[in-house]
C-alpha positions as CSV (number, residue, x, y, z in Angstrom):
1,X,-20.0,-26.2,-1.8
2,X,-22.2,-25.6,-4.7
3,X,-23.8,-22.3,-2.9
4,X,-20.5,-21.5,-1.4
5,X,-19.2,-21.3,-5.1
6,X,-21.4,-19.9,-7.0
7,X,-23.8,-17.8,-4.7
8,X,-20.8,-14.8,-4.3
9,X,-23.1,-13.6,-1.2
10,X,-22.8,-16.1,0.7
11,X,-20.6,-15.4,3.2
12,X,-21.2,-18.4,5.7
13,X,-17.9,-20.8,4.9
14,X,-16.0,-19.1,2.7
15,X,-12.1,-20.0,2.4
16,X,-11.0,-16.6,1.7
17,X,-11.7,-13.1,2.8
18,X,-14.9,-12.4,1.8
19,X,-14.6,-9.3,-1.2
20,X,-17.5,-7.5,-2.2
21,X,-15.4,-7.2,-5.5
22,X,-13.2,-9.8,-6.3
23,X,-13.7,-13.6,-6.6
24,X,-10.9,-16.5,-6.1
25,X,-9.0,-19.4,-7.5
26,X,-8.6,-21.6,-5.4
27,X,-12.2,-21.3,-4.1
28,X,-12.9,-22.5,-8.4
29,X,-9.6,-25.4,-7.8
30,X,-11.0,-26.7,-4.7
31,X,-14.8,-27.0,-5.5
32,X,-14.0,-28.2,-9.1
33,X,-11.9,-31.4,-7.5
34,X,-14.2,-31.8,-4.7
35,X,-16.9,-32.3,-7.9
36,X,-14.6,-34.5,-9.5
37,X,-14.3,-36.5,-6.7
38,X,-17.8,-36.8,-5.6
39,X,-19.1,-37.8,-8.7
40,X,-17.6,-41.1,-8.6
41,X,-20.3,-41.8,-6.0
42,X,-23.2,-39.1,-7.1
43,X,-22.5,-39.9,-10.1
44,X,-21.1,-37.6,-13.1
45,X,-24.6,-36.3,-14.2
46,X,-25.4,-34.9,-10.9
47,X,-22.0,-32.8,-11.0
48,X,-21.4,-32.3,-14.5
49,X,-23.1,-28.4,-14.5
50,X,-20.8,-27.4,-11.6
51,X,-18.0,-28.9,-12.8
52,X,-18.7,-27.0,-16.3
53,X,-19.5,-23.8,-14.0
54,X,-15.9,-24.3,-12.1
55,X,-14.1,-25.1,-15.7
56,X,-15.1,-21.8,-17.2
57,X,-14.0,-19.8,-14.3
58,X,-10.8,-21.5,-14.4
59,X,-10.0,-21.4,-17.8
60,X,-11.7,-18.2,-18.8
61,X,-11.7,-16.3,-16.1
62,X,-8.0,-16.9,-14.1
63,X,-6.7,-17.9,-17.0
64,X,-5.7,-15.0,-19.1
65,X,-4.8,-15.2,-22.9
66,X,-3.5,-11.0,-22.3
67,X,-1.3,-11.7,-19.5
68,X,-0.5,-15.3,-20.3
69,X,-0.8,-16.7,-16.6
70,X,-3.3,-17.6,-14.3
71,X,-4.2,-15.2,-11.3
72,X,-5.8,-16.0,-8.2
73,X,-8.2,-12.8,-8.3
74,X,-10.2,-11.5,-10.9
75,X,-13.2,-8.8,-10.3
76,X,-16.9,-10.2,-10.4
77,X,-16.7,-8.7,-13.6
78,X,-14.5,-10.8,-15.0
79,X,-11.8,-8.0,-15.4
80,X,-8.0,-7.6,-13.8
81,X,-7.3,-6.3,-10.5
82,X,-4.1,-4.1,-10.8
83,X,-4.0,-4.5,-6.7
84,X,-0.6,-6.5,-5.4
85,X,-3.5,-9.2,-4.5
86,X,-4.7,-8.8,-8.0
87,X,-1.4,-9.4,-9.5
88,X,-0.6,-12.3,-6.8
89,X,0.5,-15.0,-9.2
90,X,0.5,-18.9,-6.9
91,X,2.1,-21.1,-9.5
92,X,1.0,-24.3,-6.9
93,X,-2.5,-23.4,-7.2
94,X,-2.0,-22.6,-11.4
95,X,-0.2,-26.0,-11.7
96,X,-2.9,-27.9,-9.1
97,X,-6.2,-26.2,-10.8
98,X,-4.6,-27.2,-14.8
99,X,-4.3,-30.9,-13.3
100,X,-7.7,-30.7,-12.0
101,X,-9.1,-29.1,-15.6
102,X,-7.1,-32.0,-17.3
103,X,-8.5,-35.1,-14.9
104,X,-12.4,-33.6,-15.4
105,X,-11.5,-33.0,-19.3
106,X,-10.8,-36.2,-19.2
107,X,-14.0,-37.8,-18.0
108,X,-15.7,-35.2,-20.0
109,X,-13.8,-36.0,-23.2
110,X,-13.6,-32.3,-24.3
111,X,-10.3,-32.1,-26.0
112,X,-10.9,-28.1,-25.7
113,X,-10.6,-28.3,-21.8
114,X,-7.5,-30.3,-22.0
115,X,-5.9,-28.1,-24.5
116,X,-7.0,-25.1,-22.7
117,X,-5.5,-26.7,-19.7
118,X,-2.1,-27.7,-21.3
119,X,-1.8,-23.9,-22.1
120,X,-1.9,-23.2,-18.7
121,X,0.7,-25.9,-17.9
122,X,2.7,-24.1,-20.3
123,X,1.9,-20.5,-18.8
124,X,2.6,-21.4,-15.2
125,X,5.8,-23.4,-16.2
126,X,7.7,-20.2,-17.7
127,X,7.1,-17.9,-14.9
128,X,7.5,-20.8,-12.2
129,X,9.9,-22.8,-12.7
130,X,13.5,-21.7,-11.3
131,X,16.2,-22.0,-14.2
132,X,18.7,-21.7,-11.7
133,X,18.3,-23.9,-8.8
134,X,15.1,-25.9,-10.0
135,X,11.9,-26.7,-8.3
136,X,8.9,-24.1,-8.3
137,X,8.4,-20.6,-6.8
138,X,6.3,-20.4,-4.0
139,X,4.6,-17.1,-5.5
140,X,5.3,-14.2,-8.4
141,X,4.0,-10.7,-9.3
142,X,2.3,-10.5,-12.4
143,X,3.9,-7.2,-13.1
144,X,7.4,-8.4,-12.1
145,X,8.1,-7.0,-9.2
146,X,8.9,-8.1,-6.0
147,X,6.4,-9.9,-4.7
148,X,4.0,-9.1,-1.5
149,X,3.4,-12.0,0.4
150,X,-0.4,-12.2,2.1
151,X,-2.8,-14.4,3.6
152,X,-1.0,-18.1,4.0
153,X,2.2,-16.8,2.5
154,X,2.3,-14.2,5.2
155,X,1.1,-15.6,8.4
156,X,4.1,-18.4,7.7
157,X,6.7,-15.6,6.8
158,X,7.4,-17.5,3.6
159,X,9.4,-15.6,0.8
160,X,8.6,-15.7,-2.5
161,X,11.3,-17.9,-3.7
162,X,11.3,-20.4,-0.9
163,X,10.4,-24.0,-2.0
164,X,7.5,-25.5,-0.6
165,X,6.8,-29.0,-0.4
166,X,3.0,-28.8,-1.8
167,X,3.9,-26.4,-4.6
168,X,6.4,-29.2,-5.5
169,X,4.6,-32.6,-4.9
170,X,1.5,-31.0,-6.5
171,X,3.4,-29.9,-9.4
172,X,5.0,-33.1,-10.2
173,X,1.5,-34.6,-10.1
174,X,0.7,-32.0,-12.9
175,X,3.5,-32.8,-15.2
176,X,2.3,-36.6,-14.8
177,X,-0.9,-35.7,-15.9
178,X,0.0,-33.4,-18.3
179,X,2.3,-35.8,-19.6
180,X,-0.9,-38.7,-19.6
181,X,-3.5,-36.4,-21.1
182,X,-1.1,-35.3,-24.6
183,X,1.6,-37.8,-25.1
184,X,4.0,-34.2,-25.6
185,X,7.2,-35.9,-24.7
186,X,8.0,-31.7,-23.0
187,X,5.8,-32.7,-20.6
188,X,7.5,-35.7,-19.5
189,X,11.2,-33.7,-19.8
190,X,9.5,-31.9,-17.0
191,X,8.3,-34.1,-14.7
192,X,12.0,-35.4,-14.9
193,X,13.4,-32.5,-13.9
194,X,10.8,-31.9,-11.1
195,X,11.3,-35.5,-9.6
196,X,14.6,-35.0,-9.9
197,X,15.0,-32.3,-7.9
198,X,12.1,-33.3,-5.2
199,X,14.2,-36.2,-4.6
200,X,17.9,-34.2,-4.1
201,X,15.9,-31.7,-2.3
202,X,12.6,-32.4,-0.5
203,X,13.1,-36.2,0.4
204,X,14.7,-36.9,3.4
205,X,16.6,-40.4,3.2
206,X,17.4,-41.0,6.6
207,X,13.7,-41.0,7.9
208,X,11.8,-40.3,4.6
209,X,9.2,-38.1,3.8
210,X,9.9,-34.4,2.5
211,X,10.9,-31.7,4.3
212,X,8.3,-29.0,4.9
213,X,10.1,-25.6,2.5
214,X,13.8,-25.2,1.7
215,X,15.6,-22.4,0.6
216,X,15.6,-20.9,-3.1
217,X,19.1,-22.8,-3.5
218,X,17.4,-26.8,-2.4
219,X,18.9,-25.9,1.0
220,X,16.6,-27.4,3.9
């Protein structure tokens, strides 16, 4: 995963689309948990320089202080794409990638990364969350328009304001360790309202679980 990540050539297993000009989130989100993970058994020396390589791309790269969000494409040069997939805007990935920055902060005790992180917590939160229903958008356009829906969006004909159930479990899990990592009492307002709305919504009490994505109004 460490070639798959870093090496933008290699082509071999790659999650997304190959682009011989743009580079991607999650591909940073995934790789920096699976590092997090892994080093609990290779121990944190052996992962610490990817997991440094996967916090800058996150936090300097997706992250942007000029937009105030975090996109899921950004050129190899580590500029904007003003494409509909450059200005694709996941706030589940945002909200899963700052609790991964915040966990391997953590363990790194670098108060900058959790800080950095906590801004994006921030970021995501005022675009994602819905004011008027609750829960979390399934995905934005930077720009504010309407947004295009492609690659897992697309092939499950999901709208941009649909709730989804890993956007919303993944999100509370953010808040929690938002919450955990500052002691900001905001952050525990909003895992409150999250839970709160996951359990109206998403849980099912005659059989349990969640259901799979409801409608923007909580509507299975």
């Amino acid at each position: 995963i460490e070639r798959n990540t870093m090496d933008m050539e290699f082509k071999d297993i790659f999650e997304n689309t190959w682009s011989p000009s743009l580079i991607w989130h999650d591909m940073h989100l995934t790789a920096l948990n699976t590092a997090f993970i892994t080093g609990q058994t290779l121990g944190r020396k052996r992962v610490k320089a990817f997991e440094d390589y996967c916090l800058d791309k996150i936090l300097n790269w997706f992250l942007r202080d000029e937009k105030s969000l975090v996109f899921e494409a950004v050129t190899r040069e580590n500029k904007l794409d003003m494409s509909p997939t450059g200005l694709f805007i996941n706030p589940g990935h945002s909200l899963e990638s700052m609790w991964f920055c915040l966990e391997t902060g953590r363990i790194h005790e670098d108060p900058a990364v959790v800080k950095r992180a906590l801004l994006g917590v921030d970021w995501t939160y005022r675009v994602g969350w819905d004011s008027v229903y609750g829960g979390i958008f399934s995905y934005l356009d930077a720009a504010g328009e309407t947004p295009e829906p492609f690659d897992w969006h697309k092939e499950t004909h999901t709208a941009w304001d649909d709730k989804i159930w890993w956007v919303n479990c993944e999100s509370l899990r953010c808040f929690a360790v938002s919450y955990a990592a500052s002691l900001d009492l905001k952050y525990l307002a909003m895992f409150e309202k999250q839970f709160d709305f996951c359990m109206k919504h998403f849980f099912d009490p005659e059989y349990g679980e969640w259901y799979e994505r409801l409608y923007r109004d909580g509507s299975v």
